[in-house]
Each structure stands twice: as C-alpha cells, then as structure tokens.
C-alpha positions in Angstrom: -78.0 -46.6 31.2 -79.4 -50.0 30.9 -80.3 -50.7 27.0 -83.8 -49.9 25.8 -85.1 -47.6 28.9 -86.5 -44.3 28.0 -88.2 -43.4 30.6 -87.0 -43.4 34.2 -88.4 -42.2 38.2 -85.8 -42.4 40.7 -86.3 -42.1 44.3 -89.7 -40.5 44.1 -91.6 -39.1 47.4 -94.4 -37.7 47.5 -96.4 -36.6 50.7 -99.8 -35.2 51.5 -101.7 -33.9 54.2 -101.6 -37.1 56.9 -100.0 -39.2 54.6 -96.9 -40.5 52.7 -98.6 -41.2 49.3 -94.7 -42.6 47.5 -91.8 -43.8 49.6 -88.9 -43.6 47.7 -90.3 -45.1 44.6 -88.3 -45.8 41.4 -89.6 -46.8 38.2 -88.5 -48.1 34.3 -90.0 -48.7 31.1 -88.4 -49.5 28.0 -89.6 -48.9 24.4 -92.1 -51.2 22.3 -93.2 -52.2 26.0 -96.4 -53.1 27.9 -95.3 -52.2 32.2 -98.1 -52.8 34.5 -98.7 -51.6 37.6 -100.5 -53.4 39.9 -101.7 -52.5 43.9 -104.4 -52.6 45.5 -106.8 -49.3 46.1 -104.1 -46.4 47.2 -101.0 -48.4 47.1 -99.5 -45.3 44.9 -99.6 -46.3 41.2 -102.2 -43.4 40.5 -100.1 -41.1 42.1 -96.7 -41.9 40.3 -98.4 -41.3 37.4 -99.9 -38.2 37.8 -96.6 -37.0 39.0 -95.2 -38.3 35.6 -97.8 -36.1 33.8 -97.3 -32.9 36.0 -100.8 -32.4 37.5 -99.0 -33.6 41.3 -95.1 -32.2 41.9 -92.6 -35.0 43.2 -91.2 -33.8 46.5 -88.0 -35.1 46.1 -86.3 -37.5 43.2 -85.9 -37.6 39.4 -87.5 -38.1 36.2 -85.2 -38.9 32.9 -86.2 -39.2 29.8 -83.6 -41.3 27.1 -81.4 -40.5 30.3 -81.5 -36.5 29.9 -83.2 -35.3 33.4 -86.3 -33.7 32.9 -88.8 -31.2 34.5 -92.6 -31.2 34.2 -94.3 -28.8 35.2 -97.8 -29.3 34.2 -100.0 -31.4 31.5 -99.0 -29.6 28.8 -95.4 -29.6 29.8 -95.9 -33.5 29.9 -97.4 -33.4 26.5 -94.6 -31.8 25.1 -92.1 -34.4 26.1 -93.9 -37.1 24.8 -96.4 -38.3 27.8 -99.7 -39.1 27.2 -101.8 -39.9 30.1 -105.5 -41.7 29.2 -107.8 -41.5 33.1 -110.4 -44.0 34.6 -113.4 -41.2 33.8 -112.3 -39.2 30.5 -113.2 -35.6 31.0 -114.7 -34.0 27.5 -117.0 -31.2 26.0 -119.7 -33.1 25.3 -121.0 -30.6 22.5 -117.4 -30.5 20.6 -117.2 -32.8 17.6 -114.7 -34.9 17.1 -112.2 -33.1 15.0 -112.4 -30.2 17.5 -111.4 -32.3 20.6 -108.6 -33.9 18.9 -107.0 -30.1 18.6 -108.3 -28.4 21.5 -106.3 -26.5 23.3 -103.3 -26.6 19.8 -105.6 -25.3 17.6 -103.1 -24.9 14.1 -103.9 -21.5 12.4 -103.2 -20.5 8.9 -100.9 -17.8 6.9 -104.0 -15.6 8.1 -104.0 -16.1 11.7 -106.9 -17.8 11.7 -107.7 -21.7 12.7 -106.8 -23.9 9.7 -110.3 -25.6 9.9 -109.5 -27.2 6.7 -106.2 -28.8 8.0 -108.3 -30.0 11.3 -110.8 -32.1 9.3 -108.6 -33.4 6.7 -106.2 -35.0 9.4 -109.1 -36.2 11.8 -110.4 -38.1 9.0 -107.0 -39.4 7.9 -106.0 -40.5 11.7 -109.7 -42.3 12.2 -109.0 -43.5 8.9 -105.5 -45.4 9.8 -106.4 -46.5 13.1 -109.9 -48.2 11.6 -112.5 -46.2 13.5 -114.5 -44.0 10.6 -116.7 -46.6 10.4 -118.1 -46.2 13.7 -121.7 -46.4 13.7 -121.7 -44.0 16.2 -120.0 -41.4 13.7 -123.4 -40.4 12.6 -122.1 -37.4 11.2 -118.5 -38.6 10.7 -115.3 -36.1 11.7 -118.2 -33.5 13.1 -119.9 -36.1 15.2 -120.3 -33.9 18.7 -118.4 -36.1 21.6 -122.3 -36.6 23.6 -123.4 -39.5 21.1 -119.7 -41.7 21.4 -119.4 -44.1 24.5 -116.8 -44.3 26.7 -114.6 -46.6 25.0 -114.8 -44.1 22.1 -113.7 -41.0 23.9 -111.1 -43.3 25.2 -110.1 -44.3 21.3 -109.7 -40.9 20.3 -107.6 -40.0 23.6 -105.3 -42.7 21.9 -105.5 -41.2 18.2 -104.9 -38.0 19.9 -101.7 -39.5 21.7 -100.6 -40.7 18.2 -100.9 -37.4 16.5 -98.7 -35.8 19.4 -96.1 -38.6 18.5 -96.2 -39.5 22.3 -94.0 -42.4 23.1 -95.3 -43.0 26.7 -98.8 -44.0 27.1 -100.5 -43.7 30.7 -103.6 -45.7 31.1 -105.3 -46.2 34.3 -108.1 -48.2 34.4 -109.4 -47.7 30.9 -111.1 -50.7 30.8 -113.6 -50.4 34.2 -116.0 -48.3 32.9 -116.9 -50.5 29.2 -118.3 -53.4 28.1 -116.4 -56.7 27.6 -115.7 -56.5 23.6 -114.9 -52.6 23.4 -112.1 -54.0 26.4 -111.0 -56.7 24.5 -110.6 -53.7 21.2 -108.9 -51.5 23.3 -106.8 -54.3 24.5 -106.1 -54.8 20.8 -105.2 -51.6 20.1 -102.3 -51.4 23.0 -100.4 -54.6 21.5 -100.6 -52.6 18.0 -99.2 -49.6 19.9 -96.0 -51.6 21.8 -95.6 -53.0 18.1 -94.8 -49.9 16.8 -92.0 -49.1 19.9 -95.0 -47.3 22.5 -94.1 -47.6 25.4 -97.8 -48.4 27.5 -97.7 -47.8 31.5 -101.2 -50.0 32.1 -102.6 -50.0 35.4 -105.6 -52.0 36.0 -106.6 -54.7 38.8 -107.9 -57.1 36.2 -105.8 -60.0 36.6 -106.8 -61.8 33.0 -106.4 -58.5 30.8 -102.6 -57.7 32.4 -101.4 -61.6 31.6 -102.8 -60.7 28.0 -100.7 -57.7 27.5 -98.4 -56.8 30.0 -94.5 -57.5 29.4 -93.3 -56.2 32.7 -95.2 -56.4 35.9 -94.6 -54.0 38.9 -96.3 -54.4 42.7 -96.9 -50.9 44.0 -98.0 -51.4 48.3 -98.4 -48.7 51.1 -96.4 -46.0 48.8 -93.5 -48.5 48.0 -92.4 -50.9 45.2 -92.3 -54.7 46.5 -92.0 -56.3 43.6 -91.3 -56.3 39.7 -90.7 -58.7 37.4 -91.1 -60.0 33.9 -94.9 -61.0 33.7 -93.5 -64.7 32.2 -92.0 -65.6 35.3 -95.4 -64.8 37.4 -98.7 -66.2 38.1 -102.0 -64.4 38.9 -101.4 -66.0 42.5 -98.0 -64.7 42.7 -99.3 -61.5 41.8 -101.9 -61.2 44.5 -99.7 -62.5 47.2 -97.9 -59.6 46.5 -100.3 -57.4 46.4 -102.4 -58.1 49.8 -98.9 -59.3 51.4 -99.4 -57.2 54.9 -100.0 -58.1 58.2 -103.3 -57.1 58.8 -103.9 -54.4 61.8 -105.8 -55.1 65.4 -106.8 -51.8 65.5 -110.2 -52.4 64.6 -112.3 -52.3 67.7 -115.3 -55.3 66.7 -118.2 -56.3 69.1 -120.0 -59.3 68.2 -123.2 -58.4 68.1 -126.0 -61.0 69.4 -126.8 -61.7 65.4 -131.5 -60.4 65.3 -133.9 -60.7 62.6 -133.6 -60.1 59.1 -133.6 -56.5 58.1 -132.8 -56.4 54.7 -133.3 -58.9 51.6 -132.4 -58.4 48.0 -133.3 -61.1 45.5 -132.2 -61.3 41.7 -132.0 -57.2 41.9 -130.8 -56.0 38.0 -130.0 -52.8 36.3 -128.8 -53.4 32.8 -125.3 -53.3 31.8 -124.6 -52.5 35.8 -125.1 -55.1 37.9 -127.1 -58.4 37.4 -128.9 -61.2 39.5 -127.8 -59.3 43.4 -128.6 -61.5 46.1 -128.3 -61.0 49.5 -129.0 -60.6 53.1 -128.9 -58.2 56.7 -129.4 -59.1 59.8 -129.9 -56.6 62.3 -126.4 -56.8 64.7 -124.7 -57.4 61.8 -121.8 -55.5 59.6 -122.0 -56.9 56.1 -119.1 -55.9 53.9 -119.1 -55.8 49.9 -115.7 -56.1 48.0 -114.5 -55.8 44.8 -112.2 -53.7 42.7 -112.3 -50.5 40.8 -115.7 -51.5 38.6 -116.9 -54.1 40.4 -120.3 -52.6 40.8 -120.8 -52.1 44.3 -121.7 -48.6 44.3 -124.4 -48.6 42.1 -125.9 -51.7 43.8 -126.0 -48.7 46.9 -127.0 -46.3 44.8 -130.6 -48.8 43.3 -131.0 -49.7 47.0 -131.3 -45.6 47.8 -133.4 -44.8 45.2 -130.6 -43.2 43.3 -130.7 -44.9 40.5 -132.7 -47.1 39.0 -134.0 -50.5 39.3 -134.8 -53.0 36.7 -135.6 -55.4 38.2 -135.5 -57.9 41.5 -137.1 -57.9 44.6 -136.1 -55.9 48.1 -137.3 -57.3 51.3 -137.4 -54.7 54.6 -138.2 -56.3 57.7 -139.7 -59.3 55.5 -141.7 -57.0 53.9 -141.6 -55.9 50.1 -141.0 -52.6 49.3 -140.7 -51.0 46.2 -138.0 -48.0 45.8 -138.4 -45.4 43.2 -136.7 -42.5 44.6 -134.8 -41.5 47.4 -138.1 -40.7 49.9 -138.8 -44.0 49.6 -135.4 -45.8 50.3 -135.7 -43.5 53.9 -139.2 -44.1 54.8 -138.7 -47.7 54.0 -135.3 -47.5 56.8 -132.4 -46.9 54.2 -129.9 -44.5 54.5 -126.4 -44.4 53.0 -123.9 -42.0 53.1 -121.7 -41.6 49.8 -118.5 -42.6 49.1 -118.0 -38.4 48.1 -119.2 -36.8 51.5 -117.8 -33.4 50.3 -120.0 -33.8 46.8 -123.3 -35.4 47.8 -123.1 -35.6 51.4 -122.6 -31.9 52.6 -123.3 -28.8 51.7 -119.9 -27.5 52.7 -121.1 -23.6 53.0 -124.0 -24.2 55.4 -123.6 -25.3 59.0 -123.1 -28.3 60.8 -126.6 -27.8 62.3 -128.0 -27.2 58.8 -126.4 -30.0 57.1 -128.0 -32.5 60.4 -131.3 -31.0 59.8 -131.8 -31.0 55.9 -132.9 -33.9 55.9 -134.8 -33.5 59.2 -136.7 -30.9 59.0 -140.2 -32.7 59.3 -138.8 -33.4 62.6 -138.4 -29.5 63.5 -141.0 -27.6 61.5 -144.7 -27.7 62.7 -147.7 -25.6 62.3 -145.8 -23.8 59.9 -142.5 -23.0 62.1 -139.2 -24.2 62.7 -138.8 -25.1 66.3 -134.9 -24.7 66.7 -134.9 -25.4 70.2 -135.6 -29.2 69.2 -133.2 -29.0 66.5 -130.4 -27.6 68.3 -130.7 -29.8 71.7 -131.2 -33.0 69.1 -127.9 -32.1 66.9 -126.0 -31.2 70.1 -127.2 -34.7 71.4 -125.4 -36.3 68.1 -122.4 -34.0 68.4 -121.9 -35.3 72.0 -122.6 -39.1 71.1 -120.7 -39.1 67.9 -117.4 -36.7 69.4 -117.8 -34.2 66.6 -114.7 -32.2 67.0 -116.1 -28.7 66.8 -116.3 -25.3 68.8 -120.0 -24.9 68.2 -122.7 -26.5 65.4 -122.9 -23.5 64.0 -119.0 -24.4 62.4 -119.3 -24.5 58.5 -119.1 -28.1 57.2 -116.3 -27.4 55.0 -113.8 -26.4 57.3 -114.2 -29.7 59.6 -111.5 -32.3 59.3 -112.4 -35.4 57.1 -113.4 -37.6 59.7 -115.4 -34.9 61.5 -117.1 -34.6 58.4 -117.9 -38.0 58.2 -119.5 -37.9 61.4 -121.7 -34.8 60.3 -122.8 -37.2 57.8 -123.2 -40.4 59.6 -125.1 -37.7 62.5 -128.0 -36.3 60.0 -128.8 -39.6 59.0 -128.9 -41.5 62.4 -131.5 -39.0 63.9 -133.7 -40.7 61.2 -133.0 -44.1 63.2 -132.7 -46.3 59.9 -132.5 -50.0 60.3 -130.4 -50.3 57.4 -127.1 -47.7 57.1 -125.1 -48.0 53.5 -121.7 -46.6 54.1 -119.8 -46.5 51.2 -115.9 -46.0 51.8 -116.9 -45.0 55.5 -113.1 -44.1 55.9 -111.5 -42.9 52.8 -109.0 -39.5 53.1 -109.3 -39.5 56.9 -106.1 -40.6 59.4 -105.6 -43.3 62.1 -107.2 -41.6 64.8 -110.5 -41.0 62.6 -110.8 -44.3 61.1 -110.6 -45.8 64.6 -113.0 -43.7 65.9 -115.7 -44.1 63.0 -114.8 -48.3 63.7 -116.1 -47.6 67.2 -119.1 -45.7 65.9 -119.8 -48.3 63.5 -119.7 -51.5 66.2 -121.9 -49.1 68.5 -124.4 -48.9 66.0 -125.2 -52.5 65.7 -124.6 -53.5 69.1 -127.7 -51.8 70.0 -129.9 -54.3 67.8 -132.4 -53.2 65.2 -129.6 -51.9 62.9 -127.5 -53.5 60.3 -124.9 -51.8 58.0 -123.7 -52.6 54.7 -120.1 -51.3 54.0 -118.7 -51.0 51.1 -114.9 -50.5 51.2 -111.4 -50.5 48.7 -110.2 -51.1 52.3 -108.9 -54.7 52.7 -108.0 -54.7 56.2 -110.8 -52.4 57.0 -113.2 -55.4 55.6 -111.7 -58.5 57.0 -111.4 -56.3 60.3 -115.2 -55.0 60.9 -117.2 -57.2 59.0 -119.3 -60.5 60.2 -119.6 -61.7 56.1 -118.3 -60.1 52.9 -120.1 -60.5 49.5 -117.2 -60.3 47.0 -118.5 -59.0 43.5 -116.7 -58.6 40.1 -117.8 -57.7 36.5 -121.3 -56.5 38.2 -122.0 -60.2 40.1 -122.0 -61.1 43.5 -118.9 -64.2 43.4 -118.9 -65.4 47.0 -120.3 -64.7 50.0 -117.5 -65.5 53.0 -118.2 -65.8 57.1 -115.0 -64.7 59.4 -113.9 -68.0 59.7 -113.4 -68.3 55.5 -112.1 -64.8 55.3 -108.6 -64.6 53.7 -107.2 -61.3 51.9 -105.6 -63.8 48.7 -109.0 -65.7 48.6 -110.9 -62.4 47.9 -108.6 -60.6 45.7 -109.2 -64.0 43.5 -112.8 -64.0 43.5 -112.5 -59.7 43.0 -110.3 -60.4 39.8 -111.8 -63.0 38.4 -109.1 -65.4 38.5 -111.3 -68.0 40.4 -113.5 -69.6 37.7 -116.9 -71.0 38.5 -117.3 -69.5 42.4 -119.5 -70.9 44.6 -120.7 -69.4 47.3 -120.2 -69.9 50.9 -123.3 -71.6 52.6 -123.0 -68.8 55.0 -126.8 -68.8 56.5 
C-alpha cells in the first residue's frame, strides 16, 4: 500500500436508469490531506461520494479503509467507520437547539436509562468552546440556541464540530461554500486547513477555482463518469484545470434554426435582490435563444425566480415589449408574457397525482370555465392539440403525470404553459434527468418555438454543450453578477468556465448588440 493512504475506491461503477453515472472510477486520499474534486455539473464527483457514505450502493468495485476492505451499508454505517459527509443544502430540525442536533440520532443515556442531558450540554459547550464558536452572536441563548436563528455557515460549523466529536478522519464536503457569504467562506476555508493540520483527511468538492488553489493538496478531474486527471495542485494552473474539465468534443446533435433575430421582448436593467444577485442586465429578442451560465451558486435561478414573481425584487427595472412592468407575484409575471418552467418539474411543475389534462389546464382554466362551467370539450381538443404538436408519448391525457417518462414530463410542462402563448419562456435546466432521444427532441421543440417569431427563451443550463449548442448569446454570471455577455462567434467552453469561476479578473463584456 502506497505510504500515507487511508482511504481508497477501486474500480467503482455505478449505473442508473439511462445512465452510467461512474465508469470504473478509482480514488485515494492520504491523511493530514486536502483532495479536491473537480468536474463540471454531473461529471460524477457527487456520486462517488455518496457511494462513500452509503446512501447510493457501488455496483461493482472496492472501498478500503488503512487497506482493510470495507462495507457500507448506509450513513450510519459510514459514520461508524470514520466518514463524515457535510452536503451543498444541510438538512436540520429547525426547532432543535444546538446541543440536541449535535447528538441526535446517538443520544448517550445514563446508569438510569435515561438521556444524560447533563453530559449533552457540558460537551456541546466544551466542543464550541475549542473550536472558537460560543461567542457567536447568533448563540442568543448559547448551547440551547434552537438551529432556525443560525445561518447556513453555522449549521455547516456544527456539522464539522459534530464530525470532530465522532473522531471522523474523512471529511466529505460538497459545495459548502455556494450557499454563504464571502467571509463565513473564507472561516470555513480556515477551519479545513486547521482540520488537515491535525491529520483530517478533507475530500472538497467545489467549482470555485480561487478557494481549491487556497486549500487543496491534491487535485482530481472527474468527466462523463470517469477520472481524466489528477495531480498535485502545485504542478497545476486554474487554466490547466478547466481544460480538463470542459476537454470534450462538443456534440452536433443539437438541431439549431437561426431565427430571423425581431423586436425586443424582454429588458432588465440594474435588477437587485440583496445578498442574491446584484446590478442584472440584460436583453431578448424575440427569435432568439438566450442562454445564462454559471456554476453551482452563481445565481441564475433566482434571477428566474424575481423575473416570475417568485421571489422578490429589490430593485431594477423590467422592460416587456419596451414597456415597464412591475412584477409582484406570479399573476403578474404571466399576464405580463412570462412563463418559466422550473428546474424541479416533479416538485413545482406537476402535480404528479392528477392528470396530464389537469396539470395543462391548471393554469388554464380561465380559458375553459365560463358562466360558471367548465367547458371540457375546449379543454380536451386544446390539450390534445399540444399533445400532438409537442409528441407527448402517452396512451390518453387522462395518464397520471407521474408515471410519464422525464422528458414526457417535460413536455406536459412546456404544453400548459405554451397554451398561454408567452413571449418570453424561462426554462431552467430544460433537459436535466432525461436521455438522448428526449433532450433532442425538447432541442427541436425549443428552435420551433422561436422560429415562429414573437417568442424568446431564456435557458438556463449546468449543460455546457447544451449552451454553446442552442443558444444565439450566453450571459455568464458568477458570485450573483452577470461577467460577460458572449455571441456564437466568441463562444468557447474554457473562456466561460473562466468567467463562471472567477478566474478572469476585471471582465468586460462582449459588445454583443
């Protein structure tokens, strides 16, 4: 065994429905080490991981541990053996105090049977204690403080003093950083060098270039299931990094019409929510497919979310048609032409109990119901119409929603809001957990949309190829700020992932017009 490992993966696979997730993956990291993982959206590193924790089961290959093979079966299991895994979005009681999330679910009882309350408090308070966070502000009511009034970077704090009371040894972070402000990043970033110090070993995963060169000891390229590339992170570059990341050929199965470019449809000037997204600029014309990248964080979403009236706005201007409009709620991003379909179709796009024809007409019913009556002949012939023009794969549109295909659902979705006739459709991740055949088919969908002028789409996508093969510009944003603004001719997958990270200081945008 090489000197120093402890932990090992060897020839991991792991396939799910449609698609191989980890080809044949292997996988080292030593003690008192920072490893990184780097890939871009789906490349695998999220998966590995969770198969390292036990909540996914390899399908073949080998996990060691101070080169004894090892089983694990579940969380727990992993928790046992020393593995600690910290997520992107912590999941916590929000009522439970402090001291009680540190113990739940190992709750130590007394000579009585009964939970040793005493022995929870005194060694909260000592663990907060050595690792410097009792004096908190946000402790109003110290060791009892209930988990609702902490931020994220908090919760994510004590996930680390709870790792350090289970005297875990591996520490799996992924993406702890995309959810908190700048300095809690640069205190958690703290905190993991004091961890290696003391012989941790720290699996990091994160797409922000700056924070990996600042930590990481080891970096290792995860693409399409597969390791490419792994080295010590003194011999790399940020460049070298991202070459190795996007290095694909990019696919020509992406069926693009130009579109005769029409008038301007949508206009956003200096929009703002605080501590979201700040001074968002941009334009739609209608023919056009406007893309918006960025990584894990980046803000994109929520900018979708303000334009649909799910969230709020705090300020900046948005233009429909040249005229300003002001959107409060939902009802009026659609009766100002918005629509967007979610990036979670299953959670906020379908009801996944009801029908196809009931999930189309929810949001029409204005359309069917007059002088006090639904008129389901009109709703039936109008749905069938959609389920026709958009090849919804079904026996009837009476089918249940939930027991559609993922790209069949996406149509559903893409079908209810389309019989509103929008001139602006926000797709968010149009594509994600559907195959070849589906993707291709929601492309063609897409180009027929705009081809038919008065419509414009905004998509927002993880996708790389998916962006730089459907879109007519891309707005790249990072840290909550629009970074560039590319045409075709200046797209490049390298040039974006640099303005995405960060790594490209003082951007300026394209004169794109």
């Amino acid at each position: 065994m090489t000197e120093n490992i402890y932990l090992e993966l060897k020839n991991i696979t792991k396939v799910f429905p449609g698609v191989l997730a980890l080809d044949n993956v292997s996988f080292t990291t030593k003690r008192g080490e920072v490893h990184a993982l780097c890939g871009e959206n789906g490349a695998g590193k999220s998966t590995l991981m969770k198969i390292l924790n036990g909540i996914h089961k390899a399908d073949s290959g080998d996990i060691y541990i101070e080169g004894k093979p090892v089983q694990i079966q579940n969380p727990l299991d992993a928790r046992k053996r020393g593995i600690a895994m910290i997520f992107q979005e912590c999941t916590f009681v929000p009522e439970m105090s402090v001291a009680e999330s540190l113990f739940f679910g190992d709750l130590p009882v007394n000579t009585m049977n009964r939970v040793d309350w005493k022995y929870i408090y005194k060694t909260t308070e000592d663990l907060l204690r050595s690792e410097g966070l009792l004096d908190n502000p946000r402790l109003i009511e110290g060791i009892h403080t209930r988990l609702k009034y902490l931020s994220i970077a908090d919760i994510q704090m004590l996930e680390i003093v709870k790792a350090i009371h289970k005297d875990s040894q591996v520490i799996i972070m992924d993406e702890p950083t995309s959810s908190i402000a700048q300095r809690e990043a640069d205190n958690l970033l703290q905190k993991i060098i004091e961890l290696r110090n003391r012989g941790k070993s720290i699996i990091y995963i994160s797409h922000k270039m700056d924070e990996l060169f600042k930590i990481a000891d080891r970096i290792t390229v995860f693409r399409d299931g597969k390791v490419v590339f792994g080295d010590d992170a003194k011999n790399l570059t940020i460049d070298k990094v991202i070459t190795m990341m996007v290095g694909r050929e990019l696919s020509n199965d992406y069926p693009k019409v130009e579109a005769e470019k029409g008038a301007e449809l949508l206009r956003v000037e200096n929009l703002r929510r605080s501590g979201v997204f700040h001074d968002i600029s941009f334009k739609l014309h209608a023919g056009e497919i406007v893309g918006f990248a960025g990584l894990v964080g980046a803000g994109r979403t929520e900018v979708a979310r303000a334009l649909s009236g799910l969230d709020p706005i705090d300020g900046g201007s948005v233009f429909v048609k040249d005229k300003e409009v002001k959107i409060r709620n939902v009802t009026d991003s659609i009766n100002n032409g918005i629509a967007m379909c979610s990036e979670d179709r299953r959670r906020n796009g379908l009801v996944l109990i009801r029908s196809i024809r009931e999930n189309v007409g929810l949001p029409n019913l204005r359309r069917y119901i007059y002088r006090g009556h639904l008129h389901r002949k009109k709703e039936v012939a109008e749905i069938n119409t959609q389920k026709a023009n958009l090849n919804i794969r079904t026996p009837s549109i009476e089918f249940n929603a939930g027991n559609l295909s993922g790209g069949n659902q996406q149509k559903v979705v893409l079908a209810k809001w389309l019989i509103k006739n929008p001139a602006v459709l926000i797709l968010d991740e149009p594509t994600r957990g559907i195959d070849v055949g589906a993707k291709y088919e929601i492309y063609k969908l897409m180009s027929d949309i705009v081809k038919d002028g008065g419509k414009g789409i905004v998509m927002i996508s993880s996708e790389m190829p998916e962006l730089l093969g459907m879109c007519d510009r891309i707005y790249v944003m990072s840290k909550g700020r629009i970074t560039a603004e590319l045409s075709r001719s200046e797209f490049s997958q390298e040039r974006i992932m640099q303005f995405a990270t960060g790594s490209v200081k003082g951007a300026i945008k394209s004169s794109v017009k």
